[in-house]
C-alpha positions in Angstrom: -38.4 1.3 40.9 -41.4 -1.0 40.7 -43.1 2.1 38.6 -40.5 2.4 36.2 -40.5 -1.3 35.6 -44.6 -1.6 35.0 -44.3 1.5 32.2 -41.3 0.1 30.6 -43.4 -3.6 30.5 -46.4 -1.6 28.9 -44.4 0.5 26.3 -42.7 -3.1 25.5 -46.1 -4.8 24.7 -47.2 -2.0 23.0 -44.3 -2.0 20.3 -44.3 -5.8 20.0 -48.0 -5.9 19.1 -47.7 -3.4 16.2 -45.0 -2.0 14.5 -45.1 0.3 12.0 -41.9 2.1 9.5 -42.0 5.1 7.8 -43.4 5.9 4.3 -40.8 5.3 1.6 -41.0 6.7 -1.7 -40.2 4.9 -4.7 -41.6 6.5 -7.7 -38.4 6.3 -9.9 -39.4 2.3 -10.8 -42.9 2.4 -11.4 -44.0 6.4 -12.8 -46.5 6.1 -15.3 -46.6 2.5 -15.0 -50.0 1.0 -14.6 -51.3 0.5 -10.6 -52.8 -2.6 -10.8 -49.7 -4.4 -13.0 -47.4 -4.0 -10.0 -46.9 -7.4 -8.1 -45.8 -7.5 -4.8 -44.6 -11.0 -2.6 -43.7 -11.4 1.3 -41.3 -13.3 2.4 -41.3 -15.3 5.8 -39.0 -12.5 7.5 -40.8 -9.3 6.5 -38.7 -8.7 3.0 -40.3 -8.3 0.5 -40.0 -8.3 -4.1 -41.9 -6.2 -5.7 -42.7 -7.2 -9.7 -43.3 -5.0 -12.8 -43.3 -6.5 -16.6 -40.2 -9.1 -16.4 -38.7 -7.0 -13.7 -37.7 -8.0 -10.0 -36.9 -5.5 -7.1 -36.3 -6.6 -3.8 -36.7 -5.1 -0.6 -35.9 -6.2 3.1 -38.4 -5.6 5.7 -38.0 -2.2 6.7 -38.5 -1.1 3.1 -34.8 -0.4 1.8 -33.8 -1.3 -1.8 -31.3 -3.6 -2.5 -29.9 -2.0 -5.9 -27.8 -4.7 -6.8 -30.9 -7.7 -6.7 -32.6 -5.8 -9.5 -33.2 -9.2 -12.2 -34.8 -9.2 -15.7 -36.8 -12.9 -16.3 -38.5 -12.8 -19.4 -40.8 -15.5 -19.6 -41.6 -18.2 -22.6 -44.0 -17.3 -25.0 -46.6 -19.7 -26.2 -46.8 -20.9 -30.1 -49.7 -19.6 -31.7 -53.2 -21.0 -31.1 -52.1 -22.1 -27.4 -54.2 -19.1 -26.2 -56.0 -20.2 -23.0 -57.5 -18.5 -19.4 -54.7 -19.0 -16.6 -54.2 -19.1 -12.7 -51.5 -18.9 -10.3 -50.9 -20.5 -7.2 -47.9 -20.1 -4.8 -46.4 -22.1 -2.4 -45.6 -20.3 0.7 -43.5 -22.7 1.7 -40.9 -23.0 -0.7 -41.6 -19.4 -1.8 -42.6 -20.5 -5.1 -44.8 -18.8 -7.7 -46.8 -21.3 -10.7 -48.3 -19.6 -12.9 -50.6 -21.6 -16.2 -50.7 -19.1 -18.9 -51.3 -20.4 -22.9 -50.5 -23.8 -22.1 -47.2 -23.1 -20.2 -46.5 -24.0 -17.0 -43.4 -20.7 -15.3 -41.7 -22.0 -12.4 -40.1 -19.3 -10.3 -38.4 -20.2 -6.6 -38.3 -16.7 -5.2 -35.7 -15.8 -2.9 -35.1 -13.0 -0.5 -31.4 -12.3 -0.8 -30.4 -13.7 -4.1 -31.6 -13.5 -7.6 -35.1 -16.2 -8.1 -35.1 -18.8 -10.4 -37.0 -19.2 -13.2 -38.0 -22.2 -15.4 -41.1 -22.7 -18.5 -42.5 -26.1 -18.5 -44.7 -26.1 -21.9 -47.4 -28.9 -21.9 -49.0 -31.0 -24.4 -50.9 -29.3 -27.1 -55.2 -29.6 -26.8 -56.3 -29.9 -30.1 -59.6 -29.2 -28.6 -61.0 -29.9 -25.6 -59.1 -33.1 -25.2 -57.1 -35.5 -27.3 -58.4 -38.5 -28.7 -62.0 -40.1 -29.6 -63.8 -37.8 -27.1 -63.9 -34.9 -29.0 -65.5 -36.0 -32.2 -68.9 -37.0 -29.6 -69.5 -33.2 -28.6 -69.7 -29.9 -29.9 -69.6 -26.5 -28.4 -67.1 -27.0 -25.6 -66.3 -24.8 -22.8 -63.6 -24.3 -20.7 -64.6 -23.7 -16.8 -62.3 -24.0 -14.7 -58.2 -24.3 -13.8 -56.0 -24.4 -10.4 -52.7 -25.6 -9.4 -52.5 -28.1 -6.2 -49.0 -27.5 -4.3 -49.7 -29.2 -1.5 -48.0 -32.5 -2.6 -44.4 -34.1 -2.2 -42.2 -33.7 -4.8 -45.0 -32.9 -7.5 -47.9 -30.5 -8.7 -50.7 -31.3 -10.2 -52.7 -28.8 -12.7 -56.4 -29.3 -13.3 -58.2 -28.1 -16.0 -62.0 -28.3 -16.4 -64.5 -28.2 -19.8 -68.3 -29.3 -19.9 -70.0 -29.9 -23.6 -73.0 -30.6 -24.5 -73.3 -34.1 -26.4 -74.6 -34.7 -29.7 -73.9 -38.7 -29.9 -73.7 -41.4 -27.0 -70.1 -42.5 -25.9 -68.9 -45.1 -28.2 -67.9 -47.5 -25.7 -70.7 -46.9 -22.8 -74.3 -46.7 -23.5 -74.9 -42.6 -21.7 -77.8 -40.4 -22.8 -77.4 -37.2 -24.3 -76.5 -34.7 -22.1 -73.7 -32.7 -20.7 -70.2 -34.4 -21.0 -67.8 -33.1 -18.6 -63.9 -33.7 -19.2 -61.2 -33.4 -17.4 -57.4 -33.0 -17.4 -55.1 -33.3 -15.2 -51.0 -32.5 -15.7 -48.9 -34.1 -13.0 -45.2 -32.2 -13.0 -42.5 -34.1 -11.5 -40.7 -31.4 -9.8 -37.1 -33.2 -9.6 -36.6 -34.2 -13.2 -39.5 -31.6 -14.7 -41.3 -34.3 -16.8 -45.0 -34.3 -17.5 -47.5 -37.3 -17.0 -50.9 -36.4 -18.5 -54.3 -38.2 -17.3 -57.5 -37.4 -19.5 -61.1 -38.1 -18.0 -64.4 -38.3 -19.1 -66.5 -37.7 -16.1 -70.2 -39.9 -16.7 -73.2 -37.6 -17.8 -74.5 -36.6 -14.6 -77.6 -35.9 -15.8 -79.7 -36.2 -19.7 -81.6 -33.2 -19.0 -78.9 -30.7 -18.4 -78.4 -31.6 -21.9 -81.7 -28.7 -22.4 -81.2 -25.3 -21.7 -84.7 -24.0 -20.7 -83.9 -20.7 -19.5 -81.8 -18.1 -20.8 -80.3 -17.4 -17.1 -79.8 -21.4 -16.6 -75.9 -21.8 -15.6 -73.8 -24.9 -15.4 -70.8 -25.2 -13.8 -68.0 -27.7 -13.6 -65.4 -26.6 -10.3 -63.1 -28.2 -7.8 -63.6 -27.2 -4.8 -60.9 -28.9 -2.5 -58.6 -31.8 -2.1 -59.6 -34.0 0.9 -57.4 -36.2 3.5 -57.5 -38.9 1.4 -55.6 -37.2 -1.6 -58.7 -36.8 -3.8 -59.7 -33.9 -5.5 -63.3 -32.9 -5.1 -65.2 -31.6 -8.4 -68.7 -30.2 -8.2 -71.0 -30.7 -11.1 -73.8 -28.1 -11.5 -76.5 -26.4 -13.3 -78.3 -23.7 -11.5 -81.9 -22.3 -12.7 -82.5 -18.8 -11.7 -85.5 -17.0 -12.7 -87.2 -13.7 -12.2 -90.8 -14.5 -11.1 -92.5 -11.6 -12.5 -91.1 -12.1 -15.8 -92.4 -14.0 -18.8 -90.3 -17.2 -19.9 -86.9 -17.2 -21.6 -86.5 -13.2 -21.1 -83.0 -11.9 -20.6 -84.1 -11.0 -17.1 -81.5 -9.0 -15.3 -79.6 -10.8 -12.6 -80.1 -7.9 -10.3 -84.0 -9.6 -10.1 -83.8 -12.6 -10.1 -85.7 -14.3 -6.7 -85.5 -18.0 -7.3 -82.9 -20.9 -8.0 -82.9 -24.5 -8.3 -79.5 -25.6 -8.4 -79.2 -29.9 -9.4 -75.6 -30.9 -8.0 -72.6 -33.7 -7.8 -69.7 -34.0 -6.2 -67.7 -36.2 -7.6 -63.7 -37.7 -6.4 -61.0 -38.7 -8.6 -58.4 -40.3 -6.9 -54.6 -39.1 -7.0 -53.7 -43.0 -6.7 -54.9 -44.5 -9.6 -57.0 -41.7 -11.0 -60.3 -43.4 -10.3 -63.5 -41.8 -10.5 -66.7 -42.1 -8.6 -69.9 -39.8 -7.7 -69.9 -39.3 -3.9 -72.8 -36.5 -3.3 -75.7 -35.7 -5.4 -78.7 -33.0 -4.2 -81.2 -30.6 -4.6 -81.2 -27.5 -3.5 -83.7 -24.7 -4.2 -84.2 -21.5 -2.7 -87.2 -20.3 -0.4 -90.1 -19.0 -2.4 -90.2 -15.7 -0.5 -86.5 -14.5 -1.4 -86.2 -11.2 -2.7 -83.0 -12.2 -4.2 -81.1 -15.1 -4.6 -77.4 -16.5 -5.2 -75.7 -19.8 -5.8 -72.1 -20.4 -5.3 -69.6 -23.6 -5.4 -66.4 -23.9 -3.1 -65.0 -24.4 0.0 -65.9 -28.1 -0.2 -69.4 -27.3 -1.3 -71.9 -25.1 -2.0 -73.5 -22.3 -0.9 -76.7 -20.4 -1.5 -78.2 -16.6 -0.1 -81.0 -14.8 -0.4 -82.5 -11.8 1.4 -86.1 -11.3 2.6 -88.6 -8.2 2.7 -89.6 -6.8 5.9 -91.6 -3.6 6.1 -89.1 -1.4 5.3 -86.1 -3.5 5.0 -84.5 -6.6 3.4 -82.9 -9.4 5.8 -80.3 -11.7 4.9 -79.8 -15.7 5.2 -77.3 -18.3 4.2 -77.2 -22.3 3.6 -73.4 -23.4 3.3 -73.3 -27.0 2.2 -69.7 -28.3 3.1 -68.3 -32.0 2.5 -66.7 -33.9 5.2 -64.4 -36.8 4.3 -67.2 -39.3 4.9 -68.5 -37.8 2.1 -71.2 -36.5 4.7 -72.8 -33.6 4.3 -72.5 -30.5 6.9 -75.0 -28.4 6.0 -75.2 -24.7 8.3 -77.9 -22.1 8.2 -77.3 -18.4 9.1 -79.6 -16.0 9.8 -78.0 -12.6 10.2 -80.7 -10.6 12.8 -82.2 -7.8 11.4 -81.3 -5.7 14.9 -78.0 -5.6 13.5 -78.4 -5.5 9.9 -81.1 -4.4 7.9 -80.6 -3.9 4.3 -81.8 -1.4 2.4 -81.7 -2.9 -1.1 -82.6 -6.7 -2.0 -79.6 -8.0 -3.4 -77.3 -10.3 -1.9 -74.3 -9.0 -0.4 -70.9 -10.7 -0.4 -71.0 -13.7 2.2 -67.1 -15.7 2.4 -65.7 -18.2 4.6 -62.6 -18.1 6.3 -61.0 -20.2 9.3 -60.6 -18.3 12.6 -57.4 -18.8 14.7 -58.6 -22.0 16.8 -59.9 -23.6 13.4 -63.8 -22.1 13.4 -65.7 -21.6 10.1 -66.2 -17.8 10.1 -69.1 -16.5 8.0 -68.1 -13.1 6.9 -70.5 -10.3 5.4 -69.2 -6.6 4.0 -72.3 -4.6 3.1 -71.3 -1.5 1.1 -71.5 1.7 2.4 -71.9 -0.1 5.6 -69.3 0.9 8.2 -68.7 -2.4 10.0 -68.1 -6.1 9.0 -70.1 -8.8 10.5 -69.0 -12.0 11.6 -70.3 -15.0 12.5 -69.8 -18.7 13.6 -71.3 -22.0 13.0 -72.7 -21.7 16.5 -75.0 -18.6 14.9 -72.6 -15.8 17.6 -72.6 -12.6 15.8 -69.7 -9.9 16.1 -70.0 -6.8 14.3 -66.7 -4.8 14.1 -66.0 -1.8 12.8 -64.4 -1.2 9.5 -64.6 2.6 8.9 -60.6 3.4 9.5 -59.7 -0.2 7.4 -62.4 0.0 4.8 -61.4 -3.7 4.2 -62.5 -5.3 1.2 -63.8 -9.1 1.1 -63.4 -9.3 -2.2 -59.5 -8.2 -2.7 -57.9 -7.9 0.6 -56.7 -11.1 2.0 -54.1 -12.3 4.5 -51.7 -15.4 2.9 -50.2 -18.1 5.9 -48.6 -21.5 3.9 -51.6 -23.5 4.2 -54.7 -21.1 3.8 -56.4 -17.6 3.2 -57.4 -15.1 6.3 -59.5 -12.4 6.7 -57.6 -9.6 8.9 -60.7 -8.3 10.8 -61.7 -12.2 11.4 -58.9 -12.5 13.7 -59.1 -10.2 16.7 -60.6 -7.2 17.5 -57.8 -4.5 16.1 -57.7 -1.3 17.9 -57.4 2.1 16.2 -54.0 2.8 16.2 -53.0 -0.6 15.4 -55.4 -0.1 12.4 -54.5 4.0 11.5 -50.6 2.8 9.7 -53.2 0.3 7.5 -55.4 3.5 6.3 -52.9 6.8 6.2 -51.9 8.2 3.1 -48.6 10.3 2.8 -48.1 13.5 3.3 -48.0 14.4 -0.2 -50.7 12.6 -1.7 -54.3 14.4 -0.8 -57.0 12.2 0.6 -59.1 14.0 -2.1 -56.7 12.9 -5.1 -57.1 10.0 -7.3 -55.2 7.6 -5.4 -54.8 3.5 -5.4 -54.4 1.7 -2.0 -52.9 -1.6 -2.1 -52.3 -3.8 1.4 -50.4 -7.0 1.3 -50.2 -9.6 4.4 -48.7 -12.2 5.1 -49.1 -14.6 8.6 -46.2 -16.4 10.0 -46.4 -17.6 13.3 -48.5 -15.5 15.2 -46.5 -12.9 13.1 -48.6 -10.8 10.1 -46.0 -8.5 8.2 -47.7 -6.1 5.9 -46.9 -4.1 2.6 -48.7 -1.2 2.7 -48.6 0.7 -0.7 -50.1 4.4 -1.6 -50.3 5.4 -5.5 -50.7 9.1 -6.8 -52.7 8.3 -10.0 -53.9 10.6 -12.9 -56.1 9.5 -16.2 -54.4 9.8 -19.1 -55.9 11.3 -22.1 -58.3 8.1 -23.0 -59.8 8.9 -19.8 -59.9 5.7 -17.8 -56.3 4.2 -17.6 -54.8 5.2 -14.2 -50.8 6.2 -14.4 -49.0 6.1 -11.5 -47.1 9.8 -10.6 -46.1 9.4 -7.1 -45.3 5.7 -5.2 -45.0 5.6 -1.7 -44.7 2.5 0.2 -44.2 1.3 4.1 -43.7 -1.8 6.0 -44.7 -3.5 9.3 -45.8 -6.3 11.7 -49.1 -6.9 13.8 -49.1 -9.8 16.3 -52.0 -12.5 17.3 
């Protein structure tokens, strides 16, 4: 009796640590539609909607169609000459999608077992880069940068970055010529749907940004984060990057390029009265014997790699600068040992930082062609874990939780079969064909459901749009 009870307790664990349904197929919505239009949302039980054009199809958890939630939402258009970039963010929470596109703000609260919501919330029209005297005091303006923060009561708030580079002084403030950088930000009331507008002239940070010396000199204008004290967090760059072995202003290719000197601010603007003030301002400037160098803004910071020669090999380091809500500075260096990786070309790979489950920065580096993904802490510990059955991808695959952004293999160590339902194709789809995986994941609790999605693709006759011929699809769950 005390035997049957242990392998019944074992089989239990077993199911409740991953489960896994059986391929669907649903190739009667989506043939000949293009792969990478199909959108797909979890919701916090496991059900999930699956997008095409202004179509909705919803699904519960196990996979099964519900036929009679199919919904058509056809979205506003914008006027002409309100053609912009966009971005979308989603609130987890509320199971809400926002979505900027040409000057429009769409509004739709999903739902699970009913038909979504939808509502278009145009905003004011740019003339240029912003209304009033500003514009007519620079020239060539460029947009940068745009996000949505949902992490507020009862409102969102869009941003919307542009740098220019000055001709005149300001009229009211003696500033020297250099690079402007403007700001606005679109507060929507989300009970009543009005807009409040709030349009800022960031102080030249610096007259001789105003000169582009190099042709590979970059500047950038970003937020990267909202801190405790509801302010958002914009960093103010421009990054030098030069090829060494190459004469001056040459259109070096990036690929070479061995040395940066990036000149940077952080600045705040207050959600409370909109104030502005400069909080950070550094240099930093890569080692002169990098082989290869790169120079990135966000998660509350900065962060710069470069690799290194060794006799037959290239090594790789990292400085992540990261802002504290002192204002303080945390800056951490990694050095990934060349027992465990040794690169065989100089460029940099793809570094990214993600929280671990007890709150740890994770430093997180996918090599191609490499099997495995290596991980490491602030405390410099190193795990390398394999990635040849999950071939996960830094750059697209991602796990969504309602407050942040996960990497799956970050997490725990994932045995084979819990890992074989993430990487298996259907029988009817050849491991050799053109075919288009697509994982979604979503973390609730110590819960992650997962959308697993396998497209049978062929080229149609201009040779390099993908048309999906056979859709197959399965759910399931993996617990922490």
């Amino acid at each position: 009796m005390r035997l049957l009870i242990s392998l019944f307790f074992v089989h239990f664990c077993f199911v409740v640590s991953a489960q896994s349904n059986g391929w669907i197929e649903r190739t009667d919505f989506f043939i000949n539609s293009n792969p990478y239009e199909i959108g797909s949302y979890i919701f916090d039980d496991g059900s999930f909607q699956l997008t095409k054009g202004n179509y909705r199809f919803k699904f519960d958890r196990r996979g099964i169609y519900d036929a009679a939630l199919v919904q058509e939402i056809i979205e506003a258009e914008a006027p002409a000459g309100q053609e912009s970039s966009g971005c979308t963010a989603f609130d987890m929470k509320n199971n809400i999608r926002y979505t900027l596109a040409d000057n429009i703000i769409h509004i739709e609260q999903m739902f699970p077992d009913r038909e979504n919501e939808y509502k278009a919330i145009p905003l004011e029209k740019q003339e240029h880069v912003v209304k009033s005297v500003w514009d007519e005091y620079s020239n060539n303006s460029n947009h940068v940068d745009a996000g949505i923060i949902t992490s507020l009561e009862g409102k969102i708030i869009l941003y919307q970055t542009y740098y220019a580079i000055s001709a005149n002084t300001h009229p009211d403030l003696f500033k020297p010529k250099g690079i402007n950088t403007y700001l606005r930000l679109s507060i929507v009331n989300l009970k009543d749907y009005t807009v409040s507008y709030e349009y800022l002239l960031i102080d030249v940070f610096n007259s001789a940004f105003g000169k582009k010396k190099e042709v590979l000199d970059l500047f950038d204008f970003k937020c990267i984060g909202m801190n405790s004290k509801q302010e958002l967090l914009f960093s103010i760059s421009k990054t030098a990057f030069k090829d060494r072995n190459a004469p001056p202003l040459s259109l070096s290719d990036y690929k070479s390029v061995d040395y940066c000197k990036a000149n940077a601010d952080i600045w705040s603007i207050s959600l409370t009265d909109f104030s502005q003030k400069k909080v950070y301002s550094t240099l930093i400037e890569s080692p002169l014997k990098a082989e290869s160098v790169s120079f990135t803004s966000g998660n509350n910071g900065w962060m710069l790699t470069w690799t290194e020669a060794k006799e037959d090999y290239f090594t790789f380091h990292a400085r992540c600068f990261q802002l504290d809500a002192d204002y303080d500075i945390k800056e951490t260096i990694i050095h990934f040992p060349s027992p465990d990786l040794k690169l065989v070309k100089p460029q940099t790979p793809n570094l990214r930082i993600f929280d671990g489950l007890n709150g740890q920065k994770l430093f997180c580096l996918e090599v191609p062609n490499y099997p495995s993904i290596f991980i490491m802490d602030e405390h410099s510990k190193l795990e390398v874990r394999d990635n040849s059955i999950l071939k996960w991808d830094l750059n697209k695959d991602y796990v969504l939780s309602d407050s942040e952004i996960l990497c799956l293999p970050c997490l725990r160590e994932f045995p084979a079969d819990e890992l074989k339902p993430l990487s298996d194709l259907p029988g009817s789809i050849p491991s050799t064909s053109l075919h288009k995986r697509t994982l979604k994941f979503r973390k609730v609790g110590n819960t992650i459901f997962y959308l697993h999605m396998e497209a049978l693709n062929k080229l149609v006759e201009t040779g390099h749009v993908e048309k999906i011929q056979k859709l197959f699809l399965k759910t399931g769950q993996i617990s922490l």
